[in-house]
N, C-alpha and C positions, 0 to 999 in steps of 0.2 A: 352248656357253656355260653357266657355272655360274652356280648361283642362288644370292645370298646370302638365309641367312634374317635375317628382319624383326628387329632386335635392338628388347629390351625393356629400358625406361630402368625401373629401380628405385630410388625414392624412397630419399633417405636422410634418415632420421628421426631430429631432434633437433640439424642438423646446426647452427644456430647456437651450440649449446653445445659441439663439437666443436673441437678445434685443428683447420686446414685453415687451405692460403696465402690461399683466395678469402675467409672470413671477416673482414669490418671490425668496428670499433668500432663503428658505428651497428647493427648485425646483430644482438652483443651486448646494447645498450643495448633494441633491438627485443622481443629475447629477455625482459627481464628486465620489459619491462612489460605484453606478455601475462600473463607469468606475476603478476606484482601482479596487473591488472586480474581475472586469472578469480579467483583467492583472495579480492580484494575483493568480489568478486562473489557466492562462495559465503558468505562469513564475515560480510560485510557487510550483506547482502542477510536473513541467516538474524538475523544481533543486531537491524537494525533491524523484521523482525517480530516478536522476541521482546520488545523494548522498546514499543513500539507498544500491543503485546496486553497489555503489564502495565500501562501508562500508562491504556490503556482500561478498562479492569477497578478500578484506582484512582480515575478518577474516575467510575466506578457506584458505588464504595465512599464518597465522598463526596458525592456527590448522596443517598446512602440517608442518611447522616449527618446533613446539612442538614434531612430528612424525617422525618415521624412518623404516624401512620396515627390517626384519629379516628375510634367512631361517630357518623355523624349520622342527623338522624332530615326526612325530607322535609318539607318545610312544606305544598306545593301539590300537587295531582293532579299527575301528571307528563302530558303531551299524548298522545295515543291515541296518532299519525303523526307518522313521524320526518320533517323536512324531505325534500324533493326529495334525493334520494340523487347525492354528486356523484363518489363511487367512493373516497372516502379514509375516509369514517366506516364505523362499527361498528352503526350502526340506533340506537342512542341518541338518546336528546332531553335537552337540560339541564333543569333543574328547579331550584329553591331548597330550599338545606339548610342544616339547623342544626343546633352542636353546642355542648358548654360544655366548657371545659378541667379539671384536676384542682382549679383555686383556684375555681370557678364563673363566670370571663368566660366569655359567650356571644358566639358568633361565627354570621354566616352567609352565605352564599355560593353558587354555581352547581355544579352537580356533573352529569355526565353521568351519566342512570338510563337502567332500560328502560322503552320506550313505556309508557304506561298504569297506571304505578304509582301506588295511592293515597297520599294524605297521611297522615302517620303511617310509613310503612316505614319502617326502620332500613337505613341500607347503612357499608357502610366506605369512607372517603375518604383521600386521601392530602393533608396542608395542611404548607405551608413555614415558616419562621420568624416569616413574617410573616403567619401565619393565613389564608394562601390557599390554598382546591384546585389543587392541579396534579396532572398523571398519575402514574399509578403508579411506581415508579422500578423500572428493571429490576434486577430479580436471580435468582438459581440457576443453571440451566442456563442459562436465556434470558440473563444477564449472558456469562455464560461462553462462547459463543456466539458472540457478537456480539462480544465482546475476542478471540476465535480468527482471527473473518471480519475484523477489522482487521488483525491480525496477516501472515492470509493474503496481504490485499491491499499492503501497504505492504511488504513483502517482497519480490516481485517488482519492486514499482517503484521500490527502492532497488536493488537488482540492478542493474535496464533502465538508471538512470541511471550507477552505474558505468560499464557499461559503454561506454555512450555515452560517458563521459567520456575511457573506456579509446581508444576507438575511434577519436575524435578526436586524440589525443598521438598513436595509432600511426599514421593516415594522414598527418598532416605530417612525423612524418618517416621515413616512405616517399618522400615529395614532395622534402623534401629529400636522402636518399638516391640519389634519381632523378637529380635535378639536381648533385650530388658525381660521377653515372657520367656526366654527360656533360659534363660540363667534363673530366674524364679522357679522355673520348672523343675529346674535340676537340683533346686534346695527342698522344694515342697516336695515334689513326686515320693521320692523315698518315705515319707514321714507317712503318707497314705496305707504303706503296709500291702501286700497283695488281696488282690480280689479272692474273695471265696469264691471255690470250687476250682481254683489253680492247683 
């Protein structure tokens, strides 16, 4: 008794792009929206972080615009001890400051110092349109940084959702692909007749 050797099935690559009799229209149409979905994926995926990262970086650049930098000069001892530390502050305590604009209105307001500064310091503040301290507004590197780590993140999850979206169009119609072979099945199979030795 002769031995056949174990035959090895070789993938054939690309084949819905291929003429062949077993290729349908829906194979094609399969074909043509992977290939969308990965392009969208790479193309879309790569614009919507670079859109993102500029969008973010624009509005640092309008927040700094809105802003303008004062000095003030403390009015009050600042408190020795910073509050009960709750893990988000810097060790700072607020304090009352004051400053005058270029026309001589004086303004004044709450500024985070450090512990135990006397009255009298000079610090720099950062105040809004409307004469109020608010935080520093980011910029340099730190801006630039943080408009990248946006850019970073919203990139992939434009990506993830093409493709999900990709993914979705191609499993229904694999489903209905499915269901096209066997309503065929159900015409052809019979016409096949039983196997001998049934």
């Amino acid at each position: 008794m002769t031995r056949t050797p174990p035959t090895t099935v070789t993938p054939v690559r690309l084949w819905r792009w291929r003429r062949n009799p077993l290729r349908r229209h829906s194979d094609v149409v399969e074909a043509w929206i992977v290939l969308a979905t990965w392009v969208l994926v790479l193309v879309g995926g790569a614009l919507a972080g670079i859109l993102a990262a500029q969008s973010s970086d624009a509005a640092f650049t309008a927040r700094r615009a809105q802003l303008h930098s004062v000095s003030a000069v403390l009015t009050d001892d600042a408190a020795r001890t910073p509050p009960s530390s709750t893990g988000y502050d810097d060790g700072r305590v607020w304090a009352a400051v004051r400053w005058a604009d270029p026309d001589g209105s004086v303004h004044t307001d709450r500024a985070k110092v450090f512990p135990g500064a006397p009255a009298g310091s000079r610090l720099t503040v950062w105040a809004n349109r409307s004469d109020h301290v608010v935080p520093a507004p980011v910029t340099g590197s730190a801006a630039d940084a943080q408009a990248a780590l946006t850019g970073a993140i919203v990139a992939p999850s434009a990506a993830a959702a093409v493709w999900a979206a990709g993914w979705v169009v191609r499993n229904r119609l694999i489903r209905r692909r499915m269901a096209e072979w066997d309503e065929e099945w159900k015409r052809i199979g019979p016409r096949w007749g039983t196997p001998s030795g049934a």
